[in-house]
mmCIF file of the protein (N, C-alpha, C, O) and its ligand, coordinates in Angstrom:
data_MODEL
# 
_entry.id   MODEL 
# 
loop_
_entity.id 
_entity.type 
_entity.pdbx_number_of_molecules 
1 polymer     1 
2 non-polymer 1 
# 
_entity_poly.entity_id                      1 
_entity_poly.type                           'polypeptide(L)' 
_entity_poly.nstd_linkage                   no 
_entity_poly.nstd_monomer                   no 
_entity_poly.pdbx_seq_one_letter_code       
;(UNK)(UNK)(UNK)(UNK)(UNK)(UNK)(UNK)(UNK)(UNK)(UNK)(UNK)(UNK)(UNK)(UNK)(UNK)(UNK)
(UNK)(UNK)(UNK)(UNK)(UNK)(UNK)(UNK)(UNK)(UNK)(UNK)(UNK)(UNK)(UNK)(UNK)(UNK)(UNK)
(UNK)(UNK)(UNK)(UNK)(UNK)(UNK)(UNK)(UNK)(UNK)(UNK)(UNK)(UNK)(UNK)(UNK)(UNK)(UNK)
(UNK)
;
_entity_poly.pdbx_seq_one_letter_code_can   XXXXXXXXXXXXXXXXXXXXXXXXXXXXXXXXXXXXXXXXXXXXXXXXX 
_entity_poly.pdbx_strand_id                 A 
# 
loop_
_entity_poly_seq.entity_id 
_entity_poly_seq.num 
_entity_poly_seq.mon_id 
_entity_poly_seq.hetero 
1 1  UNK n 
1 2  UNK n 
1 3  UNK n 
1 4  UNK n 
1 5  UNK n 
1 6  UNK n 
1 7  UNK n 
1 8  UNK n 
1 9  UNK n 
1 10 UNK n 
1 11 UNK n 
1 12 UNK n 
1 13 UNK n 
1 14 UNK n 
1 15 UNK n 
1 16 UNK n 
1 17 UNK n 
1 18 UNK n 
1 19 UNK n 
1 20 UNK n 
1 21 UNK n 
1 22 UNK n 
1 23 UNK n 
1 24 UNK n 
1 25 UNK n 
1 26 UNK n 
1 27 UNK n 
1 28 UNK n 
1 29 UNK n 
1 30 UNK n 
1 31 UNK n 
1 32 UNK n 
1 33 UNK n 
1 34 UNK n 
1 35 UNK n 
1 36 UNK n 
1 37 UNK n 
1 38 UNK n 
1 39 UNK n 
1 40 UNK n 
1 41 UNK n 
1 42 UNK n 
1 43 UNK n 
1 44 UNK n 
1 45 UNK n 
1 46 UNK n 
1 47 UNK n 
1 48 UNK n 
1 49 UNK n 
# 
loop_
_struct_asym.id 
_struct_asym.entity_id 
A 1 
B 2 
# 
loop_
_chem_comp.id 
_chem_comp.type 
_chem_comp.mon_nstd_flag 
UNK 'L-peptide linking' . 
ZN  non-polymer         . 
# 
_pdbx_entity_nonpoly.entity_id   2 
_pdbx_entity_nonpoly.name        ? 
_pdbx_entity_nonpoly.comp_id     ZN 
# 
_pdbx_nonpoly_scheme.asym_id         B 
_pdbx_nonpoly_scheme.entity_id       2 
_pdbx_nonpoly_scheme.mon_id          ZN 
_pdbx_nonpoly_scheme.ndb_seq_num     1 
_pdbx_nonpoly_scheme.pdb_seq_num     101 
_pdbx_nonpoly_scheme.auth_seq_num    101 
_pdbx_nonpoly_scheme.pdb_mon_id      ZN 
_pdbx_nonpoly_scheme.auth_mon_id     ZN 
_pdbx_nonpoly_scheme.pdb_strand_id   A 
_pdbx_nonpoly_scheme.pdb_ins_code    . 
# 
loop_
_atom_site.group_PDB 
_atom_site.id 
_atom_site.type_symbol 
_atom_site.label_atom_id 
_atom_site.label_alt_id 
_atom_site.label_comp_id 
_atom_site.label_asym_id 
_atom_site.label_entity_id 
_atom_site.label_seq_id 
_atom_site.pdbx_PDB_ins_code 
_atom_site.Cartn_x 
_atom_site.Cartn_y 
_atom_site.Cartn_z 
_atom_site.occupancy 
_atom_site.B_iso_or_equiv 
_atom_site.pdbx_formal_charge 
_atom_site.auth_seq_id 
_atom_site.auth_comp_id 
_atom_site.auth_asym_id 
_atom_site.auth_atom_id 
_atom_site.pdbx_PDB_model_num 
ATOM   1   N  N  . UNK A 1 1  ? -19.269 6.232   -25.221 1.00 0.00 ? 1   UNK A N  1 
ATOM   2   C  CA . UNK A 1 1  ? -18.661 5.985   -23.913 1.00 0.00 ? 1   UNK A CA 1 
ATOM   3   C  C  . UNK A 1 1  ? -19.619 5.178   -23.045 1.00 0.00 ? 1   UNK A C  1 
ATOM   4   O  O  . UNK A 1 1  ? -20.818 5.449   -22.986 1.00 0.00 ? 1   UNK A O  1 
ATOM   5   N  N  . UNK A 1 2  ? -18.934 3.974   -22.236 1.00 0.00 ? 2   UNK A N  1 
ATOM   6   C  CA . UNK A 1 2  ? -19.899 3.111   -20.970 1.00 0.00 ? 2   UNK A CA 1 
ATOM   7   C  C  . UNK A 1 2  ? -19.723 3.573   -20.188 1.00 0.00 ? 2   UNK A C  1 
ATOM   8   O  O  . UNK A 1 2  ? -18.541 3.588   -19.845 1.00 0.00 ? 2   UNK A O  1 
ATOM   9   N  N  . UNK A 1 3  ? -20.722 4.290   -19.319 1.00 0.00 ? 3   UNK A N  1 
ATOM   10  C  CA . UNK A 1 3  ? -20.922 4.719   -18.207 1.00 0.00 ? 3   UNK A CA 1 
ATOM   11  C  C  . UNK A 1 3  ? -21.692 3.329   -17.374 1.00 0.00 ? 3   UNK A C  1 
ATOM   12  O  O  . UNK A 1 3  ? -22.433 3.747   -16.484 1.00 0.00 ? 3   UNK A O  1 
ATOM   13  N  N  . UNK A 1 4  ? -21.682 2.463   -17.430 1.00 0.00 ? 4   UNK A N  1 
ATOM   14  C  CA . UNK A 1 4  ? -22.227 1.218   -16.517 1.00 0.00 ? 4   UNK A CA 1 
ATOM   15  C  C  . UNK A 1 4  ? -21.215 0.379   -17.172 1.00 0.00 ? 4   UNK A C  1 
ATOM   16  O  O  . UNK A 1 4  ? -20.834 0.347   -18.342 1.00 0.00 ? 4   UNK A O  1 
ATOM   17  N  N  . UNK A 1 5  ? -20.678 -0.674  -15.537 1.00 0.00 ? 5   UNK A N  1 
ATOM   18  C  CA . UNK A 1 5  ? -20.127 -1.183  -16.454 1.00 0.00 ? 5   UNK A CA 1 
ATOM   19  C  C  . UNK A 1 5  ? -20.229 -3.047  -15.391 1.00 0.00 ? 5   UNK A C  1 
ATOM   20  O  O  . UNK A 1 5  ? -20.366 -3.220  -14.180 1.00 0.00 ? 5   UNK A O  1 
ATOM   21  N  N  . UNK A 1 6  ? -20.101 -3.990  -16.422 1.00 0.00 ? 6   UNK A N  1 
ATOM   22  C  CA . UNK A 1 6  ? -20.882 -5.061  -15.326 1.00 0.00 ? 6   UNK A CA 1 
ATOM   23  C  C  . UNK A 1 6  ? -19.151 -5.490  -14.393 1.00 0.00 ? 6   UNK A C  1 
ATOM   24  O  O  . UNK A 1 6  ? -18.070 -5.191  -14.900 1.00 0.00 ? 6   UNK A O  1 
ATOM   25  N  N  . UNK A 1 7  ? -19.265 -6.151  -13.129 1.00 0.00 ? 7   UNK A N  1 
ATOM   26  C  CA . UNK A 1 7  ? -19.102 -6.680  -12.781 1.00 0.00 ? 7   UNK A CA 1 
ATOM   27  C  C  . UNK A 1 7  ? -18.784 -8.360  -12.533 1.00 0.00 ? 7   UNK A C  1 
ATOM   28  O  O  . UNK A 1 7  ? -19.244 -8.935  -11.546 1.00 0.00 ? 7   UNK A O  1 
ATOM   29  N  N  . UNK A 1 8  ? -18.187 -8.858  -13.255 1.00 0.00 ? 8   UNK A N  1 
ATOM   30  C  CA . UNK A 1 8  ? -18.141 -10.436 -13.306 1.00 0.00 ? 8   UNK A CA 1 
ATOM   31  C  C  . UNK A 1 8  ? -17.411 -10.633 -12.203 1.00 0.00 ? 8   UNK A C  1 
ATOM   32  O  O  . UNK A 1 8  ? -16.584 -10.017 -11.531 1.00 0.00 ? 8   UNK A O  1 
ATOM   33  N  N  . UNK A 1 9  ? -18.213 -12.159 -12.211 1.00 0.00 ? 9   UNK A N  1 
ATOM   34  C  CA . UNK A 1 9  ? -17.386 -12.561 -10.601 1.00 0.00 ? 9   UNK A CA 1 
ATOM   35  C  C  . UNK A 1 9  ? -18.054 -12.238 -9.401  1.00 0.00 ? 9   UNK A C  1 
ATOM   36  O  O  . UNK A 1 9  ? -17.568 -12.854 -8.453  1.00 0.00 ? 9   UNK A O  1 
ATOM   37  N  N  . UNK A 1 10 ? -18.900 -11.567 -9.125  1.00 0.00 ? 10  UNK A N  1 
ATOM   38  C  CA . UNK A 1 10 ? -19.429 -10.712 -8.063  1.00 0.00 ? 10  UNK A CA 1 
ATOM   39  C  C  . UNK A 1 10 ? -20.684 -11.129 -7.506  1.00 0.00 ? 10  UNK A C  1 
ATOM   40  O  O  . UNK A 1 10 ? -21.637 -10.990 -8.273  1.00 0.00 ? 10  UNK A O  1 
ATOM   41  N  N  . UNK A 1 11 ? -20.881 -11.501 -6.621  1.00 0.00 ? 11  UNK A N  1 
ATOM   42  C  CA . UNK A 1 11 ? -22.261 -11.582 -6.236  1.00 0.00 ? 11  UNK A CA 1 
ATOM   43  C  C  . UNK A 1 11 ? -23.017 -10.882 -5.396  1.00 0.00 ? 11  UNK A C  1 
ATOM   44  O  O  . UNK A 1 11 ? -22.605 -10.520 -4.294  1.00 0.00 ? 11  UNK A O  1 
ATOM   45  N  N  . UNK A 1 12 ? -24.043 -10.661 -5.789  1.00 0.00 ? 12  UNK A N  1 
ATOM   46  C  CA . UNK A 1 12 ? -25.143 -9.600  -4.915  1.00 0.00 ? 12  UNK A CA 1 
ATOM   47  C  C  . UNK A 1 12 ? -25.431 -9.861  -3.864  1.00 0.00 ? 12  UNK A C  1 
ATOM   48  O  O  . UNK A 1 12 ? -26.321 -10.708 -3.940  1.00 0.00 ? 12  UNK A O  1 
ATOM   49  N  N  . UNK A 1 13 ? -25.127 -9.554  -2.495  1.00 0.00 ? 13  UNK A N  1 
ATOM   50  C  CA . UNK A 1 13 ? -24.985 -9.846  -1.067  1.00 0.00 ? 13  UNK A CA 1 
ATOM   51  C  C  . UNK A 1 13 ? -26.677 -9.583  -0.524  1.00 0.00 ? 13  UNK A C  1 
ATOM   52  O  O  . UNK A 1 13 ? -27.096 -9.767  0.619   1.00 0.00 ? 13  UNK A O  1 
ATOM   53  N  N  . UNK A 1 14 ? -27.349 -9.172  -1.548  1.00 0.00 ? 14  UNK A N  1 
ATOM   54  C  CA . UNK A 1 14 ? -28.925 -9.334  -1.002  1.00 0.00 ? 14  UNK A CA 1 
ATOM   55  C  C  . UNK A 1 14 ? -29.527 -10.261 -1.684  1.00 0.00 ? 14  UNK A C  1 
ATOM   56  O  O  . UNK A 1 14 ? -29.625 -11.230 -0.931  1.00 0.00 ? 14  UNK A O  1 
ATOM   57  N  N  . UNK A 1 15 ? -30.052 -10.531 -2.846  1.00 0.00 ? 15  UNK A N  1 
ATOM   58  C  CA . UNK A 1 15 ? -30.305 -12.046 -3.314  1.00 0.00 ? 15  UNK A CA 1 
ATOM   59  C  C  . UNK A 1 15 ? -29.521 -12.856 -3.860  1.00 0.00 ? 15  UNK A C  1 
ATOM   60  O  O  . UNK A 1 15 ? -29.836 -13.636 -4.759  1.00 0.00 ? 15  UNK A O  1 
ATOM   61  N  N  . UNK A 1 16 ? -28.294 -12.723 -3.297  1.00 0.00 ? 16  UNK A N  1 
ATOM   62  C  CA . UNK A 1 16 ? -27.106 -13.734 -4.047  1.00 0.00 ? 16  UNK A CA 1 
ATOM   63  C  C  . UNK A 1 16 ? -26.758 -14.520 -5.356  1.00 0.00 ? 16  UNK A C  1 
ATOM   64  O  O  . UNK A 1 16 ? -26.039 -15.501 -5.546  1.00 0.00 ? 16  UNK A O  1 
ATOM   65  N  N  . UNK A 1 17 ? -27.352 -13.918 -6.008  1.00 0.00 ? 17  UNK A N  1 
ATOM   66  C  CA . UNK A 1 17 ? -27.500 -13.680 -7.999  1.00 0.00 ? 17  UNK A CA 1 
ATOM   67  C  C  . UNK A 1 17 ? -25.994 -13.129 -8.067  1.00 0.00 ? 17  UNK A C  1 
ATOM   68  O  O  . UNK A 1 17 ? -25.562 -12.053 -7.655  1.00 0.00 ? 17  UNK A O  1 
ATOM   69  N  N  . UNK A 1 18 ? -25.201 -14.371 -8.824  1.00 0.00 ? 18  UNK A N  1 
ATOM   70  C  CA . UNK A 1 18 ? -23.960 -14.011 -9.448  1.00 0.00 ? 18  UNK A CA 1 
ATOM   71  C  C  . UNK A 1 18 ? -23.472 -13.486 -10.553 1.00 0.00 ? 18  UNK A C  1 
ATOM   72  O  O  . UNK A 1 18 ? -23.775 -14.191 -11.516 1.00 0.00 ? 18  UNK A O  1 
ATOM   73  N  N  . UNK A 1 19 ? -22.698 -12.334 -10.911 1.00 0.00 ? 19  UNK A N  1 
ATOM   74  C  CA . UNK A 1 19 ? -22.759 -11.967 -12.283 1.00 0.00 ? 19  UNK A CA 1 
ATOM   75  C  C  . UNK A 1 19 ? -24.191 -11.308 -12.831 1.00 0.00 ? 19  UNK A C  1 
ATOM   76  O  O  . UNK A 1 19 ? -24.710 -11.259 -13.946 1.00 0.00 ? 19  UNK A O  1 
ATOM   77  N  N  . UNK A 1 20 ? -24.608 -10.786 -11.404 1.00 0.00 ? 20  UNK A N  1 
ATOM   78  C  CA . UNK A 1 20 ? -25.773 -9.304  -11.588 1.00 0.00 ? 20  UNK A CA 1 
ATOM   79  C  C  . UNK A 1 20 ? -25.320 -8.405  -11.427 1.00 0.00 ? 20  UNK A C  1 
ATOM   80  O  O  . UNK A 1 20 ? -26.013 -7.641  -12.098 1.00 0.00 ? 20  UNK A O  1 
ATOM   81  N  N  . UNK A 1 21 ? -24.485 -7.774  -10.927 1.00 0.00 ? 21  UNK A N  1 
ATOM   82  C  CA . UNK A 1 21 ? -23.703 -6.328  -10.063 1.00 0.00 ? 21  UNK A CA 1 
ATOM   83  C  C  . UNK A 1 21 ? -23.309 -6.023  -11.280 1.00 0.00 ? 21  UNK A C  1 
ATOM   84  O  O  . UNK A 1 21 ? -22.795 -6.749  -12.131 1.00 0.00 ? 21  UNK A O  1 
ATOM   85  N  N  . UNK A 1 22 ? -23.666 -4.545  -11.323 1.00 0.00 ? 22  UNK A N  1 
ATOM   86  C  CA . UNK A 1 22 ? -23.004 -3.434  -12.090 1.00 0.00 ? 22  UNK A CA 1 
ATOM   87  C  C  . UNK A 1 22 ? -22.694 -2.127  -11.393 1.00 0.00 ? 22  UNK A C  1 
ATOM   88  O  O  . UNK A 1 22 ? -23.062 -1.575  -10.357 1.00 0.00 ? 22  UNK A O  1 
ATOM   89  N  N  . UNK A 1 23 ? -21.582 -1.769  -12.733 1.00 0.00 ? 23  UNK A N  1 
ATOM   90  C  CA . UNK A 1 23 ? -20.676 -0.552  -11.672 1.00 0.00 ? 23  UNK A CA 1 
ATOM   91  C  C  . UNK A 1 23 ? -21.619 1.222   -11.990 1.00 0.00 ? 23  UNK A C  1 
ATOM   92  O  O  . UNK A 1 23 ? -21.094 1.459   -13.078 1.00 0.00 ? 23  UNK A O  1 
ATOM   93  N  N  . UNK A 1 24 ? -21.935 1.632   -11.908 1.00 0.00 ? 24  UNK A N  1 
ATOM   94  C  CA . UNK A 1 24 ? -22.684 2.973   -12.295 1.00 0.00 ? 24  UNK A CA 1 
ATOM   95  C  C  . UNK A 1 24 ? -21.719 3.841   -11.645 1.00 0.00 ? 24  UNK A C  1 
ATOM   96  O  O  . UNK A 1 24 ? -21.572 4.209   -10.479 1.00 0.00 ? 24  UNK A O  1 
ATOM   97  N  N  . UNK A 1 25 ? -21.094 4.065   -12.750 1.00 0.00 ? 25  UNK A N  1 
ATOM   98  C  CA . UNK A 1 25 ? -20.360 5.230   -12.777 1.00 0.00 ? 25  UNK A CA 1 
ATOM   99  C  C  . UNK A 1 25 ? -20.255 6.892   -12.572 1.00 0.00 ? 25  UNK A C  1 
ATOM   100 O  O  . UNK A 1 25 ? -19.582 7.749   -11.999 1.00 0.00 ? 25  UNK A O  1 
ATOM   101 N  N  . UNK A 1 26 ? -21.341 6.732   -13.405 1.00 0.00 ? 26  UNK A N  1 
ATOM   102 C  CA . UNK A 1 26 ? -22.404 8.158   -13.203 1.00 0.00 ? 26  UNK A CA 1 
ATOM   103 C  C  . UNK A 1 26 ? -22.135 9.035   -11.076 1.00 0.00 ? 26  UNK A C  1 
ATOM   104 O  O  . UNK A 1 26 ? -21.666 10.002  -10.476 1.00 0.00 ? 26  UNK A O  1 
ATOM   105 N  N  . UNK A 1 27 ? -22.998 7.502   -10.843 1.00 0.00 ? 27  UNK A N  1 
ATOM   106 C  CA . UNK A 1 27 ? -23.131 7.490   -9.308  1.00 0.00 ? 27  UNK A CA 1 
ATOM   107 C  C  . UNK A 1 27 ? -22.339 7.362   -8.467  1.00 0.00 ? 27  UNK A C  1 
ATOM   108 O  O  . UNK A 1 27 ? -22.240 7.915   -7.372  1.00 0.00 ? 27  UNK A O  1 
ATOM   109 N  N  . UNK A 1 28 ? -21.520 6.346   -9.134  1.00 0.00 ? 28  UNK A N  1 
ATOM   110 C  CA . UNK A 1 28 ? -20.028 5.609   -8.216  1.00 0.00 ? 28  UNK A CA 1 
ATOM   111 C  C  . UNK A 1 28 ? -20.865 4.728   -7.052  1.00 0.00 ? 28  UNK A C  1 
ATOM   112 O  O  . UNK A 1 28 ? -20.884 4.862   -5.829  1.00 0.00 ? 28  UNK A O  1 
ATOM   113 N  N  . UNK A 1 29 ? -21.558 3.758   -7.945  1.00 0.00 ? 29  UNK A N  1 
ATOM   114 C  CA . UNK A 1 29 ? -22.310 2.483   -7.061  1.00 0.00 ? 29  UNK A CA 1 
ATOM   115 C  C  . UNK A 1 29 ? -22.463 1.879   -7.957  1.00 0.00 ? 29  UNK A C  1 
ATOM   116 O  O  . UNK A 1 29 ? -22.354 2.088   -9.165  1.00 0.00 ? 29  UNK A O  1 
ATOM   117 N  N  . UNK A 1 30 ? -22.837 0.764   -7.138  1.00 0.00 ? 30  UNK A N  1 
ATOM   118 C  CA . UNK A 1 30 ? -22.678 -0.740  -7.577  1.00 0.00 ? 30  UNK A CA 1 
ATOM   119 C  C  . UNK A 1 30 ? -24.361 -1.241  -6.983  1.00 0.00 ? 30  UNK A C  1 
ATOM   120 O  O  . UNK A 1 30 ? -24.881 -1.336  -5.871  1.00 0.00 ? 30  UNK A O  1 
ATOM   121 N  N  . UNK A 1 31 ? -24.796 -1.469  -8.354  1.00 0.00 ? 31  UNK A N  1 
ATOM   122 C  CA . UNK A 1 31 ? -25.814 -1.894  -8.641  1.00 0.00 ? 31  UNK A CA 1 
ATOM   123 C  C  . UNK A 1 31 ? -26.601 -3.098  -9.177  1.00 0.00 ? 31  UNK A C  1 
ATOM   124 O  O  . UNK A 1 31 ? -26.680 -3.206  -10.401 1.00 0.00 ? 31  UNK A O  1 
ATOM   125 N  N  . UNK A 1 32 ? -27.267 -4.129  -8.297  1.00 0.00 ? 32  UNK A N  1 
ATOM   126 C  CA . UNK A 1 32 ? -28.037 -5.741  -8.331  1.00 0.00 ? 32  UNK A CA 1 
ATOM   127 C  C  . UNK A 1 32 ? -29.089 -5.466  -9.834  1.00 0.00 ? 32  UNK A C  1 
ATOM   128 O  O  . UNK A 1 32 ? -30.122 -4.796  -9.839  1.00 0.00 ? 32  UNK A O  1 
ATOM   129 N  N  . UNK A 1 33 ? -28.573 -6.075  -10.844 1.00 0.00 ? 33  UNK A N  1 
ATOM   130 C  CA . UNK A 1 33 ? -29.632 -5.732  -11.925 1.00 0.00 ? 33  UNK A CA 1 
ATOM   131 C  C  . UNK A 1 33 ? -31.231 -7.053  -11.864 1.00 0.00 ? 33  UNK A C  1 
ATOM   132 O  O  . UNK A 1 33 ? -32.232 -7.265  -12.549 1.00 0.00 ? 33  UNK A O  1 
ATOM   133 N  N  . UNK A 1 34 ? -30.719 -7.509  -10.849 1.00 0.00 ? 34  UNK A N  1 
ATOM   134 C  CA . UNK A 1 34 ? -32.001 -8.641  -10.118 1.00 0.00 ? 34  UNK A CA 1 
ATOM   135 C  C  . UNK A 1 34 ? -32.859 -8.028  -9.658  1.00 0.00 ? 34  UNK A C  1 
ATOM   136 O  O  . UNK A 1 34 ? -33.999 -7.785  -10.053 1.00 0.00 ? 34  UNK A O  1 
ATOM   137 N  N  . UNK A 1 35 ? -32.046 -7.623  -8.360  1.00 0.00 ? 35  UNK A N  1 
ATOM   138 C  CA . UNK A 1 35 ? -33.271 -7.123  -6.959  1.00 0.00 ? 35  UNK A CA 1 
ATOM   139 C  C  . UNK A 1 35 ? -33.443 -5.654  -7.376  1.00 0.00 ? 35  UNK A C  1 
ATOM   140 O  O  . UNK A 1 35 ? -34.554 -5.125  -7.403  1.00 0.00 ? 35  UNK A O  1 
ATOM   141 N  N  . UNK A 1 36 ? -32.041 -4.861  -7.777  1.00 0.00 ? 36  UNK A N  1 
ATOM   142 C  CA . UNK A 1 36 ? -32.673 -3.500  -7.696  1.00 0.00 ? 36  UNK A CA 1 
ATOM   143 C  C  . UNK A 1 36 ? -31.304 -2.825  -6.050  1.00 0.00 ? 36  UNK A C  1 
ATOM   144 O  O  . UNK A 1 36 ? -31.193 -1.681  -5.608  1.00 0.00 ? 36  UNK A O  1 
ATOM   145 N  N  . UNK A 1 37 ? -30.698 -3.854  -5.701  1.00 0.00 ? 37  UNK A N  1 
ATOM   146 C  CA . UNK A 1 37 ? -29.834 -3.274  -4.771  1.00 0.00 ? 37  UNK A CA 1 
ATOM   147 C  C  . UNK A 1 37 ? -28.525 -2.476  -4.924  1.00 0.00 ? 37  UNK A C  1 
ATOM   148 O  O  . UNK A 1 37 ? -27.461 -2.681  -5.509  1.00 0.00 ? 37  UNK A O  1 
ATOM   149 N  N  . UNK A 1 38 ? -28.865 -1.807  -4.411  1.00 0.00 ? 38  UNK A N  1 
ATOM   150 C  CA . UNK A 1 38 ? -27.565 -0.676  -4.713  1.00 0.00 ? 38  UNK A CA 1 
ATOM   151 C  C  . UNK A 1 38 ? -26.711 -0.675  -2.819  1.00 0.00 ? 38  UNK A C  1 
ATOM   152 O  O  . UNK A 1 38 ? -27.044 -0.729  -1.635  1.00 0.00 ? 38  UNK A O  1 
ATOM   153 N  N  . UNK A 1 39 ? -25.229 -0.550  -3.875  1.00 0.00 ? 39  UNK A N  1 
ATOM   154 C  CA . UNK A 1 39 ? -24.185 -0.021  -2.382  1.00 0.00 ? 39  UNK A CA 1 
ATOM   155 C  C  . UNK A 1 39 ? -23.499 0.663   -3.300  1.00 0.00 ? 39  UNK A C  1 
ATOM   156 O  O  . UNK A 1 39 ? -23.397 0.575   -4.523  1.00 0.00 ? 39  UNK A O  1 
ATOM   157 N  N  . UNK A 1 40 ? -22.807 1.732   -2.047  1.00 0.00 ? 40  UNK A N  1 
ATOM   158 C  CA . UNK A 1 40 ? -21.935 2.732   -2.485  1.00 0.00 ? 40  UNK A CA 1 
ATOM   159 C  C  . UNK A 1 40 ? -20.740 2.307   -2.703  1.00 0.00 ? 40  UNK A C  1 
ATOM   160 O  O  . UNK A 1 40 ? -20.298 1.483   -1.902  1.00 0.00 ? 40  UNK A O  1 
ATOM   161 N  N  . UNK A 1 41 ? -20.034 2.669   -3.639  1.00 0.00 ? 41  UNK A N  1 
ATOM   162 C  CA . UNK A 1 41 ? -18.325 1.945   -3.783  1.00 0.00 ? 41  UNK A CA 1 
ATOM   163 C  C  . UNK A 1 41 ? -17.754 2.151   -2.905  1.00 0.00 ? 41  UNK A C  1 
ATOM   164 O  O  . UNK A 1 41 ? -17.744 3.110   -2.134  1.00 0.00 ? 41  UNK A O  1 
ATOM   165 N  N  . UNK A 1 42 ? -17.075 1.006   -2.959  1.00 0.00 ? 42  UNK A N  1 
ATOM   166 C  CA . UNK A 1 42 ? -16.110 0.824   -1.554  1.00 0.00 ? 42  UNK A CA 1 
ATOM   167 C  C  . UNK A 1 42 ? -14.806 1.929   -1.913  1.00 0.00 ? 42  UNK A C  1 
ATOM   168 O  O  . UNK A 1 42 ? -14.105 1.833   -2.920  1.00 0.00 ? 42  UNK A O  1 
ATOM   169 N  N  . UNK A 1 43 ? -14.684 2.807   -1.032  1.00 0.00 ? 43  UNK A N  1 
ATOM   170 C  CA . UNK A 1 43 ? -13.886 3.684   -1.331  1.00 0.00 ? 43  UNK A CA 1 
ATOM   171 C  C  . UNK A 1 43 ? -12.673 4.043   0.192   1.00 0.00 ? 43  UNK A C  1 
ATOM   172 O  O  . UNK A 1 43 ? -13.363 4.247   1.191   1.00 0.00 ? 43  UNK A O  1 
ATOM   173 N  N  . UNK A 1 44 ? -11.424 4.124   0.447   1.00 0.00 ? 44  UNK A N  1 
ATOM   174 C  CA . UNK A 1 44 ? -9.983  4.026   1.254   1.00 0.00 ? 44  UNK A CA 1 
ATOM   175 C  C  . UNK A 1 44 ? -10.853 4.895   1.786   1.00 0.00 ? 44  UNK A C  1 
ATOM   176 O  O  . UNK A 1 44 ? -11.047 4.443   2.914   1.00 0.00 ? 44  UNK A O  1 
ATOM   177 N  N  . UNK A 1 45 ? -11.395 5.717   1.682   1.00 0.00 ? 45  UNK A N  1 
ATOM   178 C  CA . UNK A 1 45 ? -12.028 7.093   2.627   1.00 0.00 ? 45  UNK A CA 1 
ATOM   179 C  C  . UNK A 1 45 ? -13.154 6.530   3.350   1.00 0.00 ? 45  UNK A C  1 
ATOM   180 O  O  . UNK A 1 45 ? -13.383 6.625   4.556   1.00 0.00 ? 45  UNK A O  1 
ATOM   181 N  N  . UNK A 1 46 ? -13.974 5.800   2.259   1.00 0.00 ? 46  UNK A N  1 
ATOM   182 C  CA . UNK A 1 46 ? -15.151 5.470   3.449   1.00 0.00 ? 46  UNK A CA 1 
ATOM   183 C  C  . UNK A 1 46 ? -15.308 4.257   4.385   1.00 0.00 ? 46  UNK A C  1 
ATOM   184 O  O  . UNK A 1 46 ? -16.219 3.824   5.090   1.00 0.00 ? 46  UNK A O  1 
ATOM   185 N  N  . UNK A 1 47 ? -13.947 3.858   4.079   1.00 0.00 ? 47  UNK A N  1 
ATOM   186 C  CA . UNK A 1 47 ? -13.943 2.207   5.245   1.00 0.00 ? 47  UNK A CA 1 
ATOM   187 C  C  . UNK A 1 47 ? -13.735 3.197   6.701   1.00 0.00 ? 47  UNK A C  1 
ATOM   188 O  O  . UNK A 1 47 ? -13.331 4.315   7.019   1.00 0.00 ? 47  UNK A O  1 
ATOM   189 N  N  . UNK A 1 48 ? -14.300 1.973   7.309   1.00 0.00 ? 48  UNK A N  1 
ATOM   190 C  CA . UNK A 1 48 ? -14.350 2.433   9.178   1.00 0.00 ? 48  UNK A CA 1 
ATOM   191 C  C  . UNK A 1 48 ? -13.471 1.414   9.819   1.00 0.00 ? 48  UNK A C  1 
ATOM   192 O  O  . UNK A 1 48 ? -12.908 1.767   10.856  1.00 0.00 ? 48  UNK A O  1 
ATOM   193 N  N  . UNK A 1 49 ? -13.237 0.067   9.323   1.00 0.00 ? 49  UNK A N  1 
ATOM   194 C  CA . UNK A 1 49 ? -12.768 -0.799  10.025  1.00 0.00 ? 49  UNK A CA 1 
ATOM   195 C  C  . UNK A 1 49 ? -11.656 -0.983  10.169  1.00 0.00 ? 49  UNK A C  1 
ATOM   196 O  O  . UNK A 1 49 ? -11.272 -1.891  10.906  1.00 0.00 ? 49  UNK A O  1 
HETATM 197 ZN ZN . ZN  B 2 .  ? -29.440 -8.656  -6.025  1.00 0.00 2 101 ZN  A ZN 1 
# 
């Protein structure tokens, strides 16, 4: 079983490296395999806007 899984298409909004982001499942984040940046998944519950 993949518990990581990549992201295509996506670019890392801290060093803007395309087709670095992976999904970590485990965690439920999305993870820069460049820099090392992590965000939490965008989830209907945790938007504010
Ligand atoms: Zn990055």
């Amino acid at each position: 079983m993949t518990l990581a899984h990549f992201l295509e298409g996506l670019r890392c909004a801290s060093c803007g490296t395309p087709n670095a982001l992976w999904l970590d499942l485990t965690r439920a984040l999305v993870e820069c395999r460049e820099c090392g940046q992590t965000a939490l998944n965008v989830t209907d519950e945790g938007r504010s806007l």
